[in-house]
C-alpha positions in Angstrom: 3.4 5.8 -18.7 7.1 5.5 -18.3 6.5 1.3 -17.7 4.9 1.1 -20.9 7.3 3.2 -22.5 10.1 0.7 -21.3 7.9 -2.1 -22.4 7.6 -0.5 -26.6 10.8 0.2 -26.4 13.0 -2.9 -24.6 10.4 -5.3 -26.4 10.7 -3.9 -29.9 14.1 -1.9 -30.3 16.7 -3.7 -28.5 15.5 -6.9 -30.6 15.7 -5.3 -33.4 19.4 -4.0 -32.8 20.3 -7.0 -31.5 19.8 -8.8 -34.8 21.0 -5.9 -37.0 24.5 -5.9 -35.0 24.6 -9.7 -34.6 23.1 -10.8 -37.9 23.4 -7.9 -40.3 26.6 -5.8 -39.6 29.5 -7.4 -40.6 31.6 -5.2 -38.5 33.9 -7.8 -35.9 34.2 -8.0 -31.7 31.4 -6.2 -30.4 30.7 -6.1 -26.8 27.4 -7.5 -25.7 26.6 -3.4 -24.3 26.9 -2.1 -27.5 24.4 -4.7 -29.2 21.5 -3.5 -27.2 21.9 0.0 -29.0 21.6 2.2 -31.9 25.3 3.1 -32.8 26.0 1.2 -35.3 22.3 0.3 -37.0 21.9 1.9 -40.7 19.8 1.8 -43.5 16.1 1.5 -43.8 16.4 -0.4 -40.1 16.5 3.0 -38.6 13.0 3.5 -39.6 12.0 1.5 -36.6 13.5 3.9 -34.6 11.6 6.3 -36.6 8.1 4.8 -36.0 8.9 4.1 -32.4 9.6 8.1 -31.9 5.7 8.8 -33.3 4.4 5.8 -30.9 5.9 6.8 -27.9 4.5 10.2 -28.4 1.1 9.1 -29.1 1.6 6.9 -25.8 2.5 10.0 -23.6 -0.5 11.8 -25.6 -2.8 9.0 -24.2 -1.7 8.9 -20.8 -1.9 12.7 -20.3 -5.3 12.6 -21.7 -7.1 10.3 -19.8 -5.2 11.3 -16.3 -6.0 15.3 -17.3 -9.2 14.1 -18.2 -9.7 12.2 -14.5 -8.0 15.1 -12.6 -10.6 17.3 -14.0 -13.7 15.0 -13.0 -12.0 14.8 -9.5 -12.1 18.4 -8.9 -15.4 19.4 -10.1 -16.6 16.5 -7.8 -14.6 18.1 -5.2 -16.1 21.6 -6.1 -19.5 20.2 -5.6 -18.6 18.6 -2.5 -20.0 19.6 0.9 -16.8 20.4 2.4 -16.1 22.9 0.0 -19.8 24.3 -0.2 -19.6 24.4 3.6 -16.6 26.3 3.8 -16.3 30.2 4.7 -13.8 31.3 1.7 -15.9 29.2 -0.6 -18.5 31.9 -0.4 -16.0 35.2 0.5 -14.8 37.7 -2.2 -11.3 39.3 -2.0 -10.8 43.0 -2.9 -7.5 44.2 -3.8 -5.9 48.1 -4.5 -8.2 49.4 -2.2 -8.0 53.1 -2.2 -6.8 55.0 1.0 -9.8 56.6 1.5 -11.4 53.5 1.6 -9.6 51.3 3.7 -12.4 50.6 6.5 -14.9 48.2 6.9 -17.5 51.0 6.1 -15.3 51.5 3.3 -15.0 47.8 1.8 -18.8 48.0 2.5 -19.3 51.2 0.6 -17.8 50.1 -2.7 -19.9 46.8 -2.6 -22.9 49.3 -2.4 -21.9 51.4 -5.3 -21.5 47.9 -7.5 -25.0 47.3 -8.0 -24.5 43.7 -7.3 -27.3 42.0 -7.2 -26.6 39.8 -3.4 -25.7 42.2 -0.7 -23.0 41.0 1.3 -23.0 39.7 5.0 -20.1 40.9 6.7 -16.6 43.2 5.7 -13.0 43.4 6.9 -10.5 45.7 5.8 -7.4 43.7 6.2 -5.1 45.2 9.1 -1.3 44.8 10.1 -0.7 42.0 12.1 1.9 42.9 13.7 3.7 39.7 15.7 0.7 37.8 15.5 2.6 35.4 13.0 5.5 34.5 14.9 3.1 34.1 18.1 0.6 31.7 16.2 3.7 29.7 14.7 5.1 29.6 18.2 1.8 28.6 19.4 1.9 25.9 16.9 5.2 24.5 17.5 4.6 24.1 20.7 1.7 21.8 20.0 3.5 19.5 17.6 6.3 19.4 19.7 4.0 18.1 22.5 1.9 15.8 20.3 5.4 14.2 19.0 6.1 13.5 22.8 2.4 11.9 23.5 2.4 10.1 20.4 6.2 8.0 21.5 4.6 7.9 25.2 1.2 6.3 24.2 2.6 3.9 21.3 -0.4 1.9 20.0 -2.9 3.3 22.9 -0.3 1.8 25.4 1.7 4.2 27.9 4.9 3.9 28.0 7.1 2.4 31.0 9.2 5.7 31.0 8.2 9.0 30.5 10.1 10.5 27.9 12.5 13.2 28.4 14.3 16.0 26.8 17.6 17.3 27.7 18.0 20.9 28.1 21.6 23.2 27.3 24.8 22.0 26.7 24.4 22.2 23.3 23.6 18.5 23.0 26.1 17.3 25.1 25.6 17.4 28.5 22.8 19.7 30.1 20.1 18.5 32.2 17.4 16.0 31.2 13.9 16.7 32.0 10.3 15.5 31.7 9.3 16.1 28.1 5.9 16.6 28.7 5.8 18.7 31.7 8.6 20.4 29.4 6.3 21.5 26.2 3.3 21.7 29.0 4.7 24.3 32.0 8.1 25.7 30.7 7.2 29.7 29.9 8.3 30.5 26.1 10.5 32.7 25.2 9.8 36.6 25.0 8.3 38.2 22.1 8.3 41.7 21.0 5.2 42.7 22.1 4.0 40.2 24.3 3.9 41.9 27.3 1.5 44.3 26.0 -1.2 41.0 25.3 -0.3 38.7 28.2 0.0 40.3 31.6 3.1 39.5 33.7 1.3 37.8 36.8 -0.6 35.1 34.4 2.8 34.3 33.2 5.0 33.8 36.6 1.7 32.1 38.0 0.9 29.9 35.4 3.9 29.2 33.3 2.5 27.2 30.8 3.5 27.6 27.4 0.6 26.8 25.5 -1.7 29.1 27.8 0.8 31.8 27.3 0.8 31.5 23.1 -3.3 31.3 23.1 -3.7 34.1 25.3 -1.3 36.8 23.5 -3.1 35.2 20.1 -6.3 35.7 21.4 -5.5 38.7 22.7 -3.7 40.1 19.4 -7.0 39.3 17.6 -8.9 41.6 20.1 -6.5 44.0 19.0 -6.7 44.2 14.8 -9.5 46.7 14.9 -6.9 49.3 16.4 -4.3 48.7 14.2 -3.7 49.9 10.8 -5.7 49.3 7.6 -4.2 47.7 4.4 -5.6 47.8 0.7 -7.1 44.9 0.5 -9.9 42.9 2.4 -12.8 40.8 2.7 -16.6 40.2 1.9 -18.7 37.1 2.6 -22.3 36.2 0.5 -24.8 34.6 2.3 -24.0 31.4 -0.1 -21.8 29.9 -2.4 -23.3 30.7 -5.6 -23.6 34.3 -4.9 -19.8 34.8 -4.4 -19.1 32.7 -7.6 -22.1 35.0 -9.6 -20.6 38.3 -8.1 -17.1 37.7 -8.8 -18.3 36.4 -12.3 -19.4 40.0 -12.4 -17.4 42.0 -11.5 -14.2 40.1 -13.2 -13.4 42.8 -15.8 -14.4 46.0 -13.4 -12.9 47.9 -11.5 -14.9 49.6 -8.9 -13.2 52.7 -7.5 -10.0 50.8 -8.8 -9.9 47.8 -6.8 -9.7 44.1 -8.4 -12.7 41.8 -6.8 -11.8 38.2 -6.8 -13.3 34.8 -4.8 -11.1 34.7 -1.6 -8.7 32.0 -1.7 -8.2 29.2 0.5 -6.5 30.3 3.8 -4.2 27.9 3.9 -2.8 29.3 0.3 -2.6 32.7 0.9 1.1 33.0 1.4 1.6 36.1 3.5 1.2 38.0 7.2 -2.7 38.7 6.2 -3.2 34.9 6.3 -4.0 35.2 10.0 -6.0 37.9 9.5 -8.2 36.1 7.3 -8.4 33.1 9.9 -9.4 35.3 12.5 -12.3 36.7 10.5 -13.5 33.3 9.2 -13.4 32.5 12.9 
């Protein structure tokens, strides 16, 4: 857009004040800058300007159109696509403002009940307070893209590398000891966590010492646990397809059963809070 917007206006304006400040204008000593412009152009040559204002308009008009027009098409193709039909939030409902009374799976399944939808739903979750399951899951996943880093400069183009590489540890960058990188991310027990003795038992630490062990375990463990902690106002409800989630929510758009919102359950990966890793451990 912004190339053929140069094009219009390079091509057609600054040869048309070049020969109005060269040609026309009588006024002495210009510098070869100020000819390319409009500062000194008058008269009915302005209306150039004018016309080129309404063109380059139309030109951004045009080039919105057809790209909106192409976005669209490319996301109903991706709507239809078998990734997204195959999904599990594709076909899960999200109920908000739940009511105290009813925060509990037998709750969330209640109020479905008392909708008079017509597809019953496959599974519930209330959604429950994590706790440090977020810090332990982004812990968990730092350590593996710190060790993929590593593998990926140690087997360059599927070759292994001369030297294994290494990472120096304290001194603040200067000085410290150097150690293998790999066995580093791989062995080297992670820091303590609020909490984490409670989900990873002492002896599996001291014994195994390996980081990533550690951060799956206490996750895994965590998730065992979200049934005992407390309930929130919102949660979940899965269809048994697609089109059932998208009729239901259709639905039940402008209700308000027992004074909850019902919406389809967003992607996991855009739900921008702690009940994210709720949500992944149910879709699991």
């Amino acid at each position: 857009m912004f190339t053929a917007i140069s094009a219009l206006c390079c091509g057609i304006l600054i040869p048309i004040n070049i020969y109005y400040n060269t040609k026309v204008s009588k006024k002495p000593s210009q510098n070869i800058l100020l000819l390319l412009t409009i500062r000194d152009v008058r008269g009915d040559w302005l209306w150039a300007h004018v016309a080129m204002t309404y063109l380059v308009t139309f030109v951004v008009f045009a080039f919105v159109y057809v790209n909106w027009g192409a976005m669209v098409r490319m996301r109903g193709v991706w709507f239809r696509s078998s990734e997204y039909m195959d999904s599990f939030y594709a076909r899960t409902l999200m109920i908000q403002g739940v009511p105290k009374k009813f925060q509990s799976d037998e709750g969330i399944r209640a109020i479905f009940q008392s909708m008079q939808i017509p597809y019953p739903t496959t599974s519930v979750h209330v959604g429950r307070r994590v706790g440090n399951l977020p810090d332990l899951t982004e812990k968990h996943n730092d350590i593996v893209r710190e060790l993929e880093h590593v593998l990926v400069a140690y087997l360059k183009d599927g070759k292994v590398g001369k030297k294994r590489p290494t990472v120096r540890l304290g001194g603040g960058g200067c000085g410290g000891k150097k150690v293998d990188a790999i066995d580093y991310h791989t062995y080297v027990p992670i820091p303590s966590f609020q909490g984490l003795s409670s989900c990873v038992d002492t002896q599996f630490v001291s014994s195994s010492r390996k980081r990533l062990q550690v951060t799956e375990k206490a996750v895994e463990d965590y998730r065992r646990q979200i049934d005992d902690r407390k309930p929130e106002n919102y949660g979940f409800a899965s269809m048994a397809a697609v089109p059932y989630a998208h009729i239901v929510a259709n639905i039940l758009k402008d209700k308000k059963p027992k004074g909850t919102e019902v919406i389809l359950a967003p992607n996991p990966k855009d739900i921008v809070s702690r009940s994210r890793l709720l949500y992944h451990s149910t879709s699991r």
